[in-house]
C-alpha positions, 0 to 999 in steps of 0.5 A: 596515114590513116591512123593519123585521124584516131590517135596523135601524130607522134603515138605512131612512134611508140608501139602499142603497149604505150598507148594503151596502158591503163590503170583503175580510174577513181570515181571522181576521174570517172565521172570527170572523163564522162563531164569532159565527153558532154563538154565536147558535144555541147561545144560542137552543137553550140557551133553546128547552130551558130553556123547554120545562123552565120557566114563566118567559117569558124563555127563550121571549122571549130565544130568539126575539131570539136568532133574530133575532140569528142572521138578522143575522149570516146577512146578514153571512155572505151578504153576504161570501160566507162559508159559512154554518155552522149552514146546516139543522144541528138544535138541539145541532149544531155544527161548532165543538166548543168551543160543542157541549160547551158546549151539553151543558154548560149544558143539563144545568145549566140541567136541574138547577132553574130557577136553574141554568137562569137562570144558564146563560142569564146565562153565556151573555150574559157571554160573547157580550159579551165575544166581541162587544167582540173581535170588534168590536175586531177589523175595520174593517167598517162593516157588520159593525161596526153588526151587532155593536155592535147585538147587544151592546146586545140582549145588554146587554138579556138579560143585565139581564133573567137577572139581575134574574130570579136577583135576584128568586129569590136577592137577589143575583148575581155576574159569572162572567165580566165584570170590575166596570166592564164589568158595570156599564155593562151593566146598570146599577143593580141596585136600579131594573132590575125586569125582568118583575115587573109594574111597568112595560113598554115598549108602542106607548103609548109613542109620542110626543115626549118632552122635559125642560121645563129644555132648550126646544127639544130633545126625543124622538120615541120609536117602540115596535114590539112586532112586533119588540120594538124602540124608535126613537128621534130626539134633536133638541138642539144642539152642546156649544159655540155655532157660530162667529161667521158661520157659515151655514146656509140651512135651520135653525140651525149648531148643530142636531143630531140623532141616531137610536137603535134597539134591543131592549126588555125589561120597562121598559127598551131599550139602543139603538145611537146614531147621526149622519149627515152629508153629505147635502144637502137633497132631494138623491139624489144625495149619499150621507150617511154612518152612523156608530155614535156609542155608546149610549142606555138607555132607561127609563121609570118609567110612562106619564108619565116615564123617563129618557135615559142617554147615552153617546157616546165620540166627544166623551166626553160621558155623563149622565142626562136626565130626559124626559116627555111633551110631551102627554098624548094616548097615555097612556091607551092606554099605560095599557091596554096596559101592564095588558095586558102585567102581566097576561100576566107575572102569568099 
């Protein structure tokens, strides 16, 4: 399990060759690579600062996924053999000019009151999204392709919880810099993302298979790894349309599918980067499948008991809601204690 720290949940599935196939970056994804990486550090800086000035634990919690952020692009940057920019740089240092005024900007900010630290933190998110849509537009790289798309779930993630939180403080919040529709996508309904307010959080009691009673024969397996606060997720369903008349398969059914889903969690909800594979044969090493980033999942849960899939999977332009709950009732009790576990550390 070990493995899980360094490199997606579901990179495990594929072997090696996979993960770490790269081409020649141009030196515009170069240089954008390297921006990203600083990006990253300023991010968790900014937090580090903002916590040790203020009570809530976003700032703590968000800073230590923003280190981890940060070591993903490090594989990227090594694995391209690129110079590494922030290399043993301390807190506040910078080789692009333009992220160290920034940095002194938002930490005077964020020094001013426990809003403008929250809305230094939300800036911060709003940017990196669109940083991170450039920057994913931009290359072809698989590889590289993957580690954006997956920060961009984890940023989705980060910015709900800053504005759930200026929510709670104020009643309301403003985009600075994303437009509407993009804002929307992101975080969603306002009205039912309580992040940290002791309602509910994701926990490993969580883990089990989750199904909606309309749709026999399709389901969930959801994984919660707190150690790392990520969720994994397999969805076993069906094609959208019934295979072709006499069309075989010796294990299984035509039309079967399944997808993997992992990413970060925060308070009772995970953005996850969704996932297919194909051309691989049963049993077989020797044929090696191919990953394909498929789109996205949000994943909430209400309780123990119940949550709900949003899906949204640009390929084939499908999106929609499903509701999901427990295909039985074995873990419900640990959930129960670990979630009172976690509103009482909240509360705290």
């Amino acid at each position: 399990m070990r493995s899980v720290l360094n490199v997606p949940v579901l990179l495990l599935v594929a072997c090696a060759p996979i993960a770490l196939a790269a081409g020649t970056l141009s030196n515009d994804e170069s240089e954008t690579l390297r921006f990203m990486r600083e990006e990253e550090k300023l991010a968790r800086d900014v937090y580090r600062e903002m916590d040790a000035l203020w009570a809530p634990r976003i700032f703590s919690q968000i800073a230590e996924s923003e280190q981890r952020h940060m070591d993903a692009l490090l594989k990227m940057i090594v694995l391209y053999g690129l110079d590494d920019p922030v290399g043993a740089n301390p807190p506040g240092v910078f080789e692009n000019a333009t992220l160290a005024q920034r940095y002194g900007d938002l930490v005077a900010q964020g020094a001013d009151s426990l809003s403008g630290a929250l809305h230094a933190g939300a800036e911060i998110e709003e940017i990196d999204l669109l940083d991170l849509a450039a920057a994913i537009a931009e290359t072809d790289e698989d590889p590289l392709q993957r580690a954006y798309s997956n920060l961009r779930s984890a940023t989705c993630s980060h910015l709900r919880s800053f504005v759930s939180h200026i929510i709670n403080l104020e009643g309301a919040y403003v985009p600075s810099y994303l437009d509407d529709q993009t804002f929307g996508e992101c975080v969603g309904d306002l009205d039912t993302v309580p992040v940290g307010d002791g309602r509910f959080a994701i926990n490993a009691g969580l883990n089990d298979m989750w199904y909606y009673p309309g749709t026999d024969g399709q389901g969930f397996s959801v994984t919660v790894f707190p150690g790392v606060r990520k969720v994994f997720l397999l969805w076993f369903t069906f094609d959208t349309v019934p295979a072709e008349p006499g069309a075989v398969a010796r294990i299984g059914a035509p039309g079967q599918r399944w997808f993997a889903a992992e990413g970060p969690y925060e308070g009772s909800q995970a953005e996850l980067a969704l996932y297919s594979m194909s051309g691989g044969l049963f049993d077989d090493p020797e044929v090696i499948p191919g990953l394909r980033h498929d789109g996205r999942i949000r994943l909430r849960f209400e309780n123990c008991d119940s949550g709900t899939v949003d899906y949204d999977i640009p390929s084939v332009g499908l999106a929609g809601r499903i509701p999901i709950q427990r295909a039985n009732a074995d873990n419900v009790a640990r959930c129960l204690q670990e979630a009172q576990g976690v509103e009482s550390v909240i509360e705290e």
